[in-house]
C-alpha positions, 0 to 999 in steps of 0.5 A: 122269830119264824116266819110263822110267828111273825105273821101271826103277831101281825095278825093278832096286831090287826085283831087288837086295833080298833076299828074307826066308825063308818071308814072300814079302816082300823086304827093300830099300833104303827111302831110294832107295825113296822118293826113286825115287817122288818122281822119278817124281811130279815127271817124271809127264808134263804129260798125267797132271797133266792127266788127274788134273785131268780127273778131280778136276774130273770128280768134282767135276761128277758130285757137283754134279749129283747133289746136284742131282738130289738137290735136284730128286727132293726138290723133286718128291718134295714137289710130288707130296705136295703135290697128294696132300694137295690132292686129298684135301683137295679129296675131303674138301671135295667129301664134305662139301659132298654131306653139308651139301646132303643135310642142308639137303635133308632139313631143307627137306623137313622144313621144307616138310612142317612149313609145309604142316601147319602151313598146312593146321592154320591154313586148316581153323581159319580154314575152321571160325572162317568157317563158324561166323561165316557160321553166326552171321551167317545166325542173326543174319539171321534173327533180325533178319528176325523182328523185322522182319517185320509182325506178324499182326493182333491182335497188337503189332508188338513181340516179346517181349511189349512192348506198344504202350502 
């Protein structure tokens, strides 16, 4: 049978049942029923069989692509969290790196500051030691120069009360 008989048959099968009182359903044959409905699904046109394969196949496309939209939102949303972390990692480092030369200049400028004091302590020693030594030496000069010097007459040539004897 066609398509278009079928529906009619099944239209007729619903005009034949008899209504039950006060349900607004109908009582009919459930046997040609069902036999009706297993017409219609072996006549359904080639183009509907088609057009249910279309769609299954459409379905399966559309869940495939989602899932890989899915997939790559994830993969983004990922490589984003990624390179947050990375540029705060290198924030951090770039923070760090300030704070270790501040250290380091702070401890040269101490450093520098403790040298040249230290420098400064060792020259003025070195200074008061050599004015002490030239002080020594000019003594000891002199002293040397005394004890060359001829002796007036009628006194010996020796000091320190030696005589030429």
């Amino acid at each position: 049978m066609k398509m278009d008989k079928l529906i009619d048959e099944l239209e007729r099968l619903v005009e034949e049942g008899f209504e039950i009182p006060l349900s607004g359903k109908i009582a009919m044959n459930a046997e040609r029923l069902k036999e009706l409905i297993e017409e219609m699904r072996n006549n359904m046109p080639d183009e509907v069989k088609q057009a249910k394969t279309v769609v299954a196949q459409r379905n399966a496309i559309i869940r495939g692509a989602n899932e890989e939209a899915e997939r790559i939102v994830q993969q983004a949303e990922e490589r984003s969290r990624q390179m947050v972390m990375q540029s705060e990692i290198v924030k951090q480092a770039q923070i760090k790196a300030s704070e270790i030369i501040t250290t380091a200049n702070k401890r040269a400028s101490e450093i520098n500051r403790a040298s040249t004091a230290y420098v400064e302590a060792l020259m003025k020693k070195a200074d008061e030691e050599l004015s002490k030594n030239l002080a020594d030496l000019k003594k000891t000069r002199q002293v040397f120069k005394n004890y060359q010097q001829p002796s007036a007459p009628g006194t010996s040539s020796r000091k320190n009360g030696q005589s030429d004897s």
